[in-house]
N, C-alpha and C positions, 0 to 999 in steps of 0.2 A: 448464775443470777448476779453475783456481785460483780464478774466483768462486764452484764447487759448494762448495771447501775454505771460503773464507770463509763462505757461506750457512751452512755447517753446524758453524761453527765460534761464529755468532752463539747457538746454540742451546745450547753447552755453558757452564755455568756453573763457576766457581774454588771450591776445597772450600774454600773460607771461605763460600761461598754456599751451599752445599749444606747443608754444618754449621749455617746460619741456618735454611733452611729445611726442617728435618729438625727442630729444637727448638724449632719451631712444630708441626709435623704431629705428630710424634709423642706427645706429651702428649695433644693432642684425640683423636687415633688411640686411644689409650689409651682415653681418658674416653668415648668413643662404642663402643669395644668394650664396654668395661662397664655401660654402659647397655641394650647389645643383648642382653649375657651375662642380664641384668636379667631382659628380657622372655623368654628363653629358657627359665632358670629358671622361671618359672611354669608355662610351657608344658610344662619337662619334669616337674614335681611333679603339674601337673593330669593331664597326658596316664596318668601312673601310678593313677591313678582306674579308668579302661575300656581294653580293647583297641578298642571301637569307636574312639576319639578323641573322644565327641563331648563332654567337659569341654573339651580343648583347642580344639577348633572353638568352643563355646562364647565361653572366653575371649581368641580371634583374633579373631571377629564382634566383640562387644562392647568391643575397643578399637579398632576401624574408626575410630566416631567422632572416637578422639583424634588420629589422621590428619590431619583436617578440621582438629581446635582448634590441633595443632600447626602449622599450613599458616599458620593464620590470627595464631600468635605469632610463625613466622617470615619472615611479611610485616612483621609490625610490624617485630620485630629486624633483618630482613635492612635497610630502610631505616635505623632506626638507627645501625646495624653501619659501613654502609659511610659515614654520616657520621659517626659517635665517630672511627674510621678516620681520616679525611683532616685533623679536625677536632685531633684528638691532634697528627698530624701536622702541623701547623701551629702546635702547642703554645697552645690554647685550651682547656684545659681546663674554662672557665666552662661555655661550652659544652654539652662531653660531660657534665655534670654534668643539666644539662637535660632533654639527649635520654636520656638515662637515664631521669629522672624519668619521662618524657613516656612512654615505654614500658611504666613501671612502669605504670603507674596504668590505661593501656588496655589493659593485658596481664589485668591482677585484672579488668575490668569482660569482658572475651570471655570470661574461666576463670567466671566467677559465672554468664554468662548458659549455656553449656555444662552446668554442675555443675544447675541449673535443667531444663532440657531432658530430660537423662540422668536426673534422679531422678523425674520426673513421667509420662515414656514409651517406659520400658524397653524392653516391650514390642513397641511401636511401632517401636522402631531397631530391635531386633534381625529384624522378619519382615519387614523390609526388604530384609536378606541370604538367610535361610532361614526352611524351613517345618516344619522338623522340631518335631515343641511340646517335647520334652526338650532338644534344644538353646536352643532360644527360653528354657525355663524356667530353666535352667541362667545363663545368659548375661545375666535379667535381677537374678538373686542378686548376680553378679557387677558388675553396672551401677549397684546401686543404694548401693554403697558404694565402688566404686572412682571414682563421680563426683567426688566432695568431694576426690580427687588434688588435681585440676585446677587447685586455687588456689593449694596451696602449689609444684606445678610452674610455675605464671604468677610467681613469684616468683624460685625457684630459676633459671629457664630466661632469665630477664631480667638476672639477674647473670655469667651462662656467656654468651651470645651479648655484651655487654659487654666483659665482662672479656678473652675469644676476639677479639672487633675490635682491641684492645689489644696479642696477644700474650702475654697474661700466663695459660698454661693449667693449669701445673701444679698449683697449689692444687683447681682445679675437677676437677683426676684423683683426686686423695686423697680429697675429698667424695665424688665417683662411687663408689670404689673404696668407703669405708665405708657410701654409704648399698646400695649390693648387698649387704655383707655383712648390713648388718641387715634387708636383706628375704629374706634366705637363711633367716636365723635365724628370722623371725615368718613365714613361708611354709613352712616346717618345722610349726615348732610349733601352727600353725590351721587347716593341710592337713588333717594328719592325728591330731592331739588328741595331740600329747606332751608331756609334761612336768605333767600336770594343767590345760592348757589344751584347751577343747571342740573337736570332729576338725569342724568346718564345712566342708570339701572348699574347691568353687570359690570361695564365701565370704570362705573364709578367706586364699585366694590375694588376692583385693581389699582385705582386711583389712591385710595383709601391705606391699603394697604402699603404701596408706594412711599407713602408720607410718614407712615407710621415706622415704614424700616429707616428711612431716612434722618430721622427722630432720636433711634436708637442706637444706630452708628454716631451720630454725633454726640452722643455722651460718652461711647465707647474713648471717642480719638479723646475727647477733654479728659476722659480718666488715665489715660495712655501718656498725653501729653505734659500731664499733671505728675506725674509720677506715681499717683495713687496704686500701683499696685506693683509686683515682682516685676512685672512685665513695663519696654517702656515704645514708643514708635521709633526703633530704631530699625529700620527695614533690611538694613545690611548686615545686621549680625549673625546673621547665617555664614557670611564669609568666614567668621572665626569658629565657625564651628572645627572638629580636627577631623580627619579621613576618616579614622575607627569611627567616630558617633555619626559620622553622614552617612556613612557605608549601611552602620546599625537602622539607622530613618530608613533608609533607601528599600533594606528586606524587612523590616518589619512592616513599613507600606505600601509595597508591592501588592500584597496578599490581605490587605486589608481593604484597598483598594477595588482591588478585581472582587474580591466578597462581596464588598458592600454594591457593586454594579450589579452582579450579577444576582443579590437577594434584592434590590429593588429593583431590575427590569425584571425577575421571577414576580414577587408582586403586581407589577402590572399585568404577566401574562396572567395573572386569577382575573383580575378585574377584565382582562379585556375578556378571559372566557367565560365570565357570569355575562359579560353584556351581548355574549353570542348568543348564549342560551335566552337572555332575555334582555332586550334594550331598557324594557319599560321599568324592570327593576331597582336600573341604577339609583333613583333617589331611596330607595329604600335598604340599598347597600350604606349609599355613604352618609345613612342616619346611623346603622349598626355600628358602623367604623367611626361615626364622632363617638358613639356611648361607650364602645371598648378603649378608645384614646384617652377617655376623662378617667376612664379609671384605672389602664394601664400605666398612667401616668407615674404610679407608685414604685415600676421597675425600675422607670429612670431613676430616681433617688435610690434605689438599690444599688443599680451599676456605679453611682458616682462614691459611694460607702462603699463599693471594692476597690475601686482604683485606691483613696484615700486611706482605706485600714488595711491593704493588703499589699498592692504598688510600693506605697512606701515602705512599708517593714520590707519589704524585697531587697529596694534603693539601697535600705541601713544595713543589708546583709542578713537581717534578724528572720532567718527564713523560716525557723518552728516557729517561730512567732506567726508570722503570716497565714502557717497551714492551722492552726490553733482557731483565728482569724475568721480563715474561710471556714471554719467547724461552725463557729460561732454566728456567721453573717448568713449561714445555710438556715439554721432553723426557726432567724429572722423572716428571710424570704419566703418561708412556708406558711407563717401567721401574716403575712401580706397579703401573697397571696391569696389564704381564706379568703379576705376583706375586700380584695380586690375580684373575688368572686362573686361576691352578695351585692356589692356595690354593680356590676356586668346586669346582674337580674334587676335589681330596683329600678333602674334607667334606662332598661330596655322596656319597662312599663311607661316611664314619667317622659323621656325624652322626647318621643316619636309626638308628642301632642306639641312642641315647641315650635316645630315646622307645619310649612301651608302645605300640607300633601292631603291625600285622601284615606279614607280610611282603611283600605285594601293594603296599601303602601306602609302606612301605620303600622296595619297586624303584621306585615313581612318584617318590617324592622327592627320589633320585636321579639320573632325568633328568631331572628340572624344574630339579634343580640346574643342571646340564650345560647346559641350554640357558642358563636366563642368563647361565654361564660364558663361553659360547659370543661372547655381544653383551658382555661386559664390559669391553672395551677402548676402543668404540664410546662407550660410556655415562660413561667417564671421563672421554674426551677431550670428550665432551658437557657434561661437567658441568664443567670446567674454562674451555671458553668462556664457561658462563652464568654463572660466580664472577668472571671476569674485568670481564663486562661490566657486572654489578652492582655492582664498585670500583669503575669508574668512573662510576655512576649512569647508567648506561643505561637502564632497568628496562623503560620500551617493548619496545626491541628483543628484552629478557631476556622477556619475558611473550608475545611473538608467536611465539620461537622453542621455548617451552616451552608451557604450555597451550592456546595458538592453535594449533600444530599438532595439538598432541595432542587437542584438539575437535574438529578437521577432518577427521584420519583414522584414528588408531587405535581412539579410542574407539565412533567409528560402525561400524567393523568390529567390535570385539569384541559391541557390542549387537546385530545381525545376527548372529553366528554363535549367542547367547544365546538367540534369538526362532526364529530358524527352522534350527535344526541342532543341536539336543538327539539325540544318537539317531545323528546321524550323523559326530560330528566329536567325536576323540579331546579329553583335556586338552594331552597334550601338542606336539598338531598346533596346537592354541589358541593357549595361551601362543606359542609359536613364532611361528605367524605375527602376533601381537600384539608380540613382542621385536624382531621384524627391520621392521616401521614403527615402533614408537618410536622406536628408534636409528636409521636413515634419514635423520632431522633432523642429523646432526653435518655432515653438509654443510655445509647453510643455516649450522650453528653455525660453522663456520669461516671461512665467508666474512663473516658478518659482523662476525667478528671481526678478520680483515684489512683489512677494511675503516677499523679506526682512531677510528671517531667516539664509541666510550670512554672514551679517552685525553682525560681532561678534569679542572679541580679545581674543583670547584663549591664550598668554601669561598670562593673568589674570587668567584664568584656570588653568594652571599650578605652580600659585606661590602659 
């Protein structure tokens, strides 16, 4: 009994820790709400076009892609991340100043090669997902102008995943919070033609968006250029990076990289196999998916409270501290997650009424909600060992337990149920049994995280 008392007593952290790790999460929690409020917003200006949905289907398809791009920024960053991390923490800021750069500058060449792809074969991505030709049509209106985002978010998204390894969130909630307001305002106004600005519908929703990234990069470069932070626009400071630390970039982002591609082209393959099984669903998918967004939002401030309380004590060497750390930041994430549970149910009632759909659409997105309500405790504690293990530059074992399973067994299920059970197998039997193998892994995920072989400072490696 007295070592159950101790066991469970290594897991409770002191409200000065809590208080630490609460004014970490919660700023990014913020800033990742408002990003999701962001995309929701479109969704629900476009969705008010038809009661069919298919503007908002439209404009769900056609940012599938940025799925992909962001997967592929935050392989670059998540490598970064977790070395600025350890590297601050060891108080090298030469350093961080580097891998920043280093970031910078292959973040702009993956957004250019994206921005390229998407303006030349609109078309193309979009009948990839569907076959409808007014969605396809729709969708590439939207494509062809929301691509050119892309550069100034490779910009914006390299100074937030930085400055986020760091700790330092709150300025990057303020930018979030204004640049929404300004795509409220021009997504208004190019929607639907007010104020003497032309009503370009879906368009104008890309338009919208557009302005709003561009908005946001340029506060980025005046904070950059200001010195206002660790970080300054020196784009060539990657050249003084030394062999060891590039080398370090090089495999830690290799496998972060291909992860992140291959867990969001796996994502798409769900989506594109619910729209096999049913085209007509999709708006009722991507209602489920704003309501699990607004409230998974709670993870991200999770994952940035590990890099920050665990990354670093890694950096400092102070490695029981870290594992102490992760005892402490685990039994956080399980009181989120409740929250993050109840919050999945409440808005899978109240949201689906926010959009112009019909009432059939409604009741489905609803319990699409429910269900990943259902796995979202699973999913957290999921996604807490893969933050873990990425502080401590594991990235292997993060990429077998994440995309390696998820190539093995979900995704070949859900492409089987796509190809031969059209007709016969509900959406929401799908999804489902698609929810309850993805999450299935938090096993795997916790034993290998007991396991310990994390707990390492690879700035030490590198000197």
């Amino acid at each position: 009994m007295q070592r159950t008392r101790h066991t469970l007593r290594s897991y409770m952290g002191t409200k000065a820790f809590y208080q630490s790790a609460l004014s970490v999460m919660i700023p990014v929690a913020i800033q990742q709400l408002i990003n999701n409020l962001f995309n929701m917003m479109d969704n629900v200006m476009v969705g008010s076009l038809d009661i069919e949905g298919l503007a908002m289907s439209a404009c769900s398809v056609a940012n599938k892609p940025y799925l992909i791009f962001f997967g592929v920024f935050f392989g670059l960053c998540g490598a970064g991340g977790l070395m600025i991390s350890q590297y601050f923490g060891s108080g090298d800021r030469k350093t961080c100043q580097g891998l920043f750069s280093l970031q910078m500058l292959l973040g702009l060449c993956s957004s250019l090669l994206f921005c390229v792809v998407l303006f030349c074969f609109p078309s193309q991505v979009m009948n990839i997902f569907v076959r409808d030709e007014r969605t396809v049509a729709l969708g590439v209106q939207y494509l062809r102008v929301v691509c050119f985002s892309y550069l100034p978010v490779a910009v914006s998204s390299t100074c937030i995943f930085s400055m986020r390894a760091l700790g330092h969130n709150k300025v990057s909630m303020m930018v979030s919070l204004a640049t929404m307001a300004v795509n409220a305002i021009f997504n208004y106004l190019l929607i639907f033609g007010k104020l003497g600005f032309p009503a370009l519908g879906v368009e104008g929703a890309a338009w919208g968006t557009l302005i709003a990234r561009m908005f946001e990069m340029a506060f980025y470069l005046v904070v950059l250029l200001r010195k206002r932070t660790v970080f300054s626009l020196d784009l060539l400071a990657f050249r003084r990076l030394g062999k060891p630390v590039a080398k370090t970039y090089t495999r830690k982002a290799i496998p972060l990289i291909f992860n992140e591609i291959l867990w969001t082209v796996g994502l798409n393959v769900y989506f594109w196999s619910y729209a096999r099984l049913d085209e007509s669903a999709l708006p009722a998918i991507t209602i489920a998916d704003q309501c699990f967004q607004v409230a998974a939002v709670l993870a991200t401030g999770t994952s940035s409270a590990v890099s920050v309380l665990i990354g670093t004590e890694l950096g400092a060497n102070r490695l029981q501290k870290a594992k102490e750390n992760c005892k402490k930041l685990f039994s956080l994430v399980l009181a989120v997650a409740s929250v993050c549970t109840v919050l999945c149910v409440l808005l899978g009632l109240l949201m689906p009424y926010a959009f112009t759909v019909t009432r059939e659409l409604r009741l489905l997105a609803t319990w699409l909600t429910w269900i990943t309500a259902l796995f979202a405790p699973l999913n957290f504690v999921y996604a807490f060992c893969f933050y873990c293990l990425r502080a401590g530059g594991d990235t292997r074992s993060a990429m077998l337990l994440d995309s390696g399973y998820m190539w093995v067994i979900p995704v070949p299920i859900s492409i089987f149920m796509a190809l031969l059970l059209p007709g016969r197998i509900s959406i929401t039997a799908a999804m489902l049994i698609v929810q309850f193998l993805m999450n299935a892994k938090v096993i795997l995920a916790l034993r290998v995280l007991r396991r310990g072989r994390w707990v390492c400072n690879i700035t030490l490696r590198d000197a």
